[in-house]
C-alpha positions as CSV (number, residue, x, y, z in Angstrom):
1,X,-63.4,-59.4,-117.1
2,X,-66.3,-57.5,-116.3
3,X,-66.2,-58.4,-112.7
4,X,-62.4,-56.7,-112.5
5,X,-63.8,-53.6,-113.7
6,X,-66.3,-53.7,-111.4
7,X,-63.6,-54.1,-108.1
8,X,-61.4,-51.9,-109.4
9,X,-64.1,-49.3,-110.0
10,X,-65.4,-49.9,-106.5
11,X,-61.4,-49.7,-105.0
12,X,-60.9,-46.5,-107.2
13,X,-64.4,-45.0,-105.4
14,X,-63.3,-45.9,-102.0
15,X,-59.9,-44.7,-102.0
16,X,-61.3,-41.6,-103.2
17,X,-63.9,-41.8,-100.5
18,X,-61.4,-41.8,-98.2
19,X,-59.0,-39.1,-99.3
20,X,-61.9,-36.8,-98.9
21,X,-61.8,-34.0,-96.1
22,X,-64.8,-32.9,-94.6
23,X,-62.7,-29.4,-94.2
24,X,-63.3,-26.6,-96.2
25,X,-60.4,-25.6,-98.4
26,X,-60.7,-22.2,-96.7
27,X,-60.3,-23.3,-93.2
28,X,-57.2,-25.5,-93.7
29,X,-53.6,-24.2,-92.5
30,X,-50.6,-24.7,-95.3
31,X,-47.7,-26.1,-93.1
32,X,-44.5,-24.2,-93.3
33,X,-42.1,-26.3,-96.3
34,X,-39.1,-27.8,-94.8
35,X,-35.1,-27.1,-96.5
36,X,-33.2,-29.2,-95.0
37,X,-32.1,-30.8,-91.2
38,X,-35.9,-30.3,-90.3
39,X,-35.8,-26.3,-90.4
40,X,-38.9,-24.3,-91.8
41,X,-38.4,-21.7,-94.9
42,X,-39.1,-18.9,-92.7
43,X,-36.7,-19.4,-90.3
44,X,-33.8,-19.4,-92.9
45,X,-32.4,-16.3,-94.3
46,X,-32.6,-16.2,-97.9
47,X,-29.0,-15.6,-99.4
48,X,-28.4,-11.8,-100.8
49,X,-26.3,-12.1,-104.4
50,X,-24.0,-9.2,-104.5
51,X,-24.9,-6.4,-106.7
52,X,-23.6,-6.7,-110.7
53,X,-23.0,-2.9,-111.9
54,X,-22.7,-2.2,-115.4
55,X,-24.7,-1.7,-118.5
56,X,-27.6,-4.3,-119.0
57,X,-29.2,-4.7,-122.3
58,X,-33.1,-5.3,-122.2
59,X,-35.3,-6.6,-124.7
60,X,-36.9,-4.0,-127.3
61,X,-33.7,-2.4,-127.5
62,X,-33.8,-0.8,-124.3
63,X,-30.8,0.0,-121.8
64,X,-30.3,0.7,-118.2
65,X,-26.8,1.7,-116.7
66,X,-26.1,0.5,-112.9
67,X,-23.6,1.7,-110.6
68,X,-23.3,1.8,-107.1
69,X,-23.3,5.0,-105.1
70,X,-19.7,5.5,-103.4
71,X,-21.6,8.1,-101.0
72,X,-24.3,5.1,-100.0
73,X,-23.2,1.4,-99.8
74,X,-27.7,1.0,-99.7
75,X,-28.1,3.0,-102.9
76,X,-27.3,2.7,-106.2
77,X,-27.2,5.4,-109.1
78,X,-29.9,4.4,-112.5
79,X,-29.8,5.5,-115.9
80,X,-32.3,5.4,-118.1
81,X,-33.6,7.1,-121.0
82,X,-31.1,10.3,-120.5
83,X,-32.2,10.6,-117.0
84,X,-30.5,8.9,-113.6
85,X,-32.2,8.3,-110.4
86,X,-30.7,7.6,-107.1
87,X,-32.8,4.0,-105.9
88,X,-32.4,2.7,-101.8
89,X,-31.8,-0.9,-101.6
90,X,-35.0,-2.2,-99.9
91,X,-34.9,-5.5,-98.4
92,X,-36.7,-8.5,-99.4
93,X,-38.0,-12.1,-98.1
94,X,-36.4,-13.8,-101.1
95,X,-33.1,-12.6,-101.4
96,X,-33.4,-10.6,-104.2
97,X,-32.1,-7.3,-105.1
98,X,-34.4,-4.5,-104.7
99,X,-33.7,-0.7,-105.3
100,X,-36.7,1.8,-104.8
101,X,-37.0,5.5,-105.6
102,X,-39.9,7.0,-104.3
103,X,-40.2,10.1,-106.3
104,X,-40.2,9.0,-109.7
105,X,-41.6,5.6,-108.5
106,X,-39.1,3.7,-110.3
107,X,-38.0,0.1,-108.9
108,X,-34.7,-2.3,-110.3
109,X,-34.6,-5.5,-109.4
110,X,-32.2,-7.8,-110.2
111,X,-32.0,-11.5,-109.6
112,X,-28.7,-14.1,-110.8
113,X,-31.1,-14.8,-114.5
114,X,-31.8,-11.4,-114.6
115,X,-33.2,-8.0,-113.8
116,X,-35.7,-5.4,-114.4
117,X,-36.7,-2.4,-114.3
118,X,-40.4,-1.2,-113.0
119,X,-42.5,2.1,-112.4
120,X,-44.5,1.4,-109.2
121,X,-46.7,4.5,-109.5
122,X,-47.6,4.3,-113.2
123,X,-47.8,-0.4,-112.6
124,X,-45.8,-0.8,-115.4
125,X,-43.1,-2.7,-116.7
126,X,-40.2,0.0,-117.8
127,X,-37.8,-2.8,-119.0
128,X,-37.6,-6.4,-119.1
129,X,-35.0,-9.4,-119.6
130,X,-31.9,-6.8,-118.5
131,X,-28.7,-8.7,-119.0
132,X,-25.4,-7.2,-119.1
133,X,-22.7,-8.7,-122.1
């Protein structure tokens, strides 16, 4: 018995032994993750959802109204609080929705689970877990 613990230990060290890298974690290169039929992430475009317009209900009771802007098919029109914004759609690596307004700073997006609403300038969460009903 004791002599199986013994090889085992010893295979345990040398395997370990021989995963080692000599590397440093800083020096190594992440290889690109592969989709499907070979291709790399980054040379796939991410798929854009369409927009959902509407009135979304956020936690701690807070609402935003959405709709599009007939004038711009890049912009939407955001309520919140009494006050509306006109946001620019601004593109994105991962396919999800983002709407920017640079004056007051505020930012929607909205992904399929759900959206939210942000205030770049003040780095804040504005609204949370937005869902329309």
């Amino acid at each position: 018995m004791i002599a199986l613990k013994l090889t085992s230990t010893l295979i345990f060290t040398a395997l370990l032994a021989a995963c080692a890298s000599k590397v440093p974690v800083s020096e190594t290169a992440t290889a690109p993750a592969v989709v499907s039929a070979g291709a790399p992430v980054a040379q796939q475009a991410p798929r854009r959802t369409a927009l959902v317009a509407g009135q979304f209900h956020c936690e701690l009771g807070n609402r935003v109204d959405v709709s599009a802007d007939p004038q711009r098919p890049d912009a939407i029109k955001l309520a919140w609080k009494g006050r509306s914004y006109p946001l620019v759609a601004v593109a994105t690596s991962t396919g999800a929705l983002r709407y920017e307004d640079a004056a007051s700073g505020n930012v929607w997006i909205q992904i399929p689970a759900k959206s939210m609403l942000l205030n770049a300038k003040a780095g804040q969460q504005l609204a949370n877990e937005c869902k329309t009903r």
